[in-house]
C-alpha positions in Angstrom: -10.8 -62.0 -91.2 -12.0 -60.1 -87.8 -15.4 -59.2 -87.5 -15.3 -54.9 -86.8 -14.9 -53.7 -83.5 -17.7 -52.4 -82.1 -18.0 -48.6 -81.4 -18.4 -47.6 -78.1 -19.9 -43.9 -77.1 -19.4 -43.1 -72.8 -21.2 -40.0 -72.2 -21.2 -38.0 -68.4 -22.2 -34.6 -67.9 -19.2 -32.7 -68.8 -16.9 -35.4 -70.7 -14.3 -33.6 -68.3 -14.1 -36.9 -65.6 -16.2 -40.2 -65.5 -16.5 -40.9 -69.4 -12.8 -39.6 -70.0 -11.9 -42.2 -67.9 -14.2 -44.8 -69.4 -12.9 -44.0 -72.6 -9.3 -44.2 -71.4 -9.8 -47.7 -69.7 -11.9 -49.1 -72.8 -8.7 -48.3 -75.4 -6.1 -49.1 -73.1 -7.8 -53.0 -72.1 -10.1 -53.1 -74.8 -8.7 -51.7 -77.9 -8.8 -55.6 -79.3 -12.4 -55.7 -79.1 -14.2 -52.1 -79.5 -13.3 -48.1 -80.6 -13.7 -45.8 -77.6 -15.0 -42.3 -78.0 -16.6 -40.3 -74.9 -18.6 -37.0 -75.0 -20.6 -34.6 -72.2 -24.0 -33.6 -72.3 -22.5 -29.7 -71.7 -19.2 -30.5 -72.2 -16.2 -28.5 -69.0 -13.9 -26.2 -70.6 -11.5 -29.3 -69.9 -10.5 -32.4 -68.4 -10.1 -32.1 -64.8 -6.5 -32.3 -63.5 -7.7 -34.2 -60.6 -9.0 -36.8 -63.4 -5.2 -36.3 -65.5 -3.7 -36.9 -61.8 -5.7 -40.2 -61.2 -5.0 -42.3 -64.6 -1.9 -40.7 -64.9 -1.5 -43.0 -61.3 -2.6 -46.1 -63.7 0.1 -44.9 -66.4 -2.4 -43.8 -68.8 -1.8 -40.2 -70.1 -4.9 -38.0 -70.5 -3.4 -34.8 -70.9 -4.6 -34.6 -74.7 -7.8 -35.2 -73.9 -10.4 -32.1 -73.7 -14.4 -32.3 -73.5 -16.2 -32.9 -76.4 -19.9 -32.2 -76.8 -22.8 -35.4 -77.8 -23.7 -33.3 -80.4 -20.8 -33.2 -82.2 -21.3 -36.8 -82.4 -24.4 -36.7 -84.2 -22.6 -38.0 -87.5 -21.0 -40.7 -86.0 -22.5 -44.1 -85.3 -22.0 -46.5 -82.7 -22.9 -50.0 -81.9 -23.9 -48.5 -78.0 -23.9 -45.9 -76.1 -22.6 -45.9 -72.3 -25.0 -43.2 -70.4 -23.4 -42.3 -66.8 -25.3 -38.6 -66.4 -28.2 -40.4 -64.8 -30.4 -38.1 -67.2 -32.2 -38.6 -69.9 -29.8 -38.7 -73.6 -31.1 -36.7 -76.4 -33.2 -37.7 -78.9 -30.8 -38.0 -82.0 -28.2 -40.8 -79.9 -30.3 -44.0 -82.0 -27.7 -46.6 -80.8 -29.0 -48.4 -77.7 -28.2 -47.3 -74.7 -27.0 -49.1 -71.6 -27.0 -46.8 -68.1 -24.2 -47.1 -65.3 -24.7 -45.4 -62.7 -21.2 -44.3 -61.8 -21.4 -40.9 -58.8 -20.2 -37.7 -60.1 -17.3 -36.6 -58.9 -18.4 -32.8 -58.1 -19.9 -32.9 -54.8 -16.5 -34.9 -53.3 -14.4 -32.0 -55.2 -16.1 -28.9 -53.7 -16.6 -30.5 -50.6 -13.0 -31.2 -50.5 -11.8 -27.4 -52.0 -14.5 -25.9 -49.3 -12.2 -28.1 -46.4 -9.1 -26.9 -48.1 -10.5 -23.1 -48.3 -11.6 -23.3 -44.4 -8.1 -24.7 -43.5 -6.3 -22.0 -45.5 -8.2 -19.2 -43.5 -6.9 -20.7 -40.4 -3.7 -20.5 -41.3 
């Protein structure tokens, strides 16, 4: 018999790039070992399409996906939670916590919409 798999909980700011893809990764290469769920502290009104783009690139389909909130997960238990906000988790996640500091992805994206804006006005 197998033992469980472990429960695994990745958590960014807005569930909408860096846990989604956590979450994708872990079931795709290690669906033998643990159950992937991901969740935002406030939670985007969806996934980024530059973040559907990108796995979609590693044949992984994230276009079912939407943000889910760490407080709807309250009920749920898991053997360890994956913190990437670089903030502090609230007080109700009792699984422990392991951080990874992985850069958010907003700063690159507006710098890069401000270049295409600029670009677009010279036009």
């Amino acid at each position: 018999m197998n033992p469980p798999l472990k429960r695994v909980l990745f958590v960014c700011v807005g569930n909408a790039c860096r846990s989604q893809m956590a979450e994708a990764f872990a079931r795709v290469y290690g669906q033998d070992a643990l159950v992937a769920a991901s969740a935002g502290l406030t939670p985007a009104l969806a996934v980024m399409p530059d973040t559907v783009r990108a796995m979609a690139d590693k044949e992984i389909d994230l276009r079912d996906q939407f943000p889910k909130s760490i407080h709807h997960m309250r009920r749920s238990r898991f053997d360890l939670v994956v913190n990437m906000t670089g903030l502090p988790l609230p007080d109700h996640v009792s699984a422990p916590v392991e951080e990874w500091s992985v850069p958010t992805p907003f700063p690159w994206i507006m710098r890069s919409t401000a270049r295409c804006a600029t670009k677009s006005s010279d036009w």
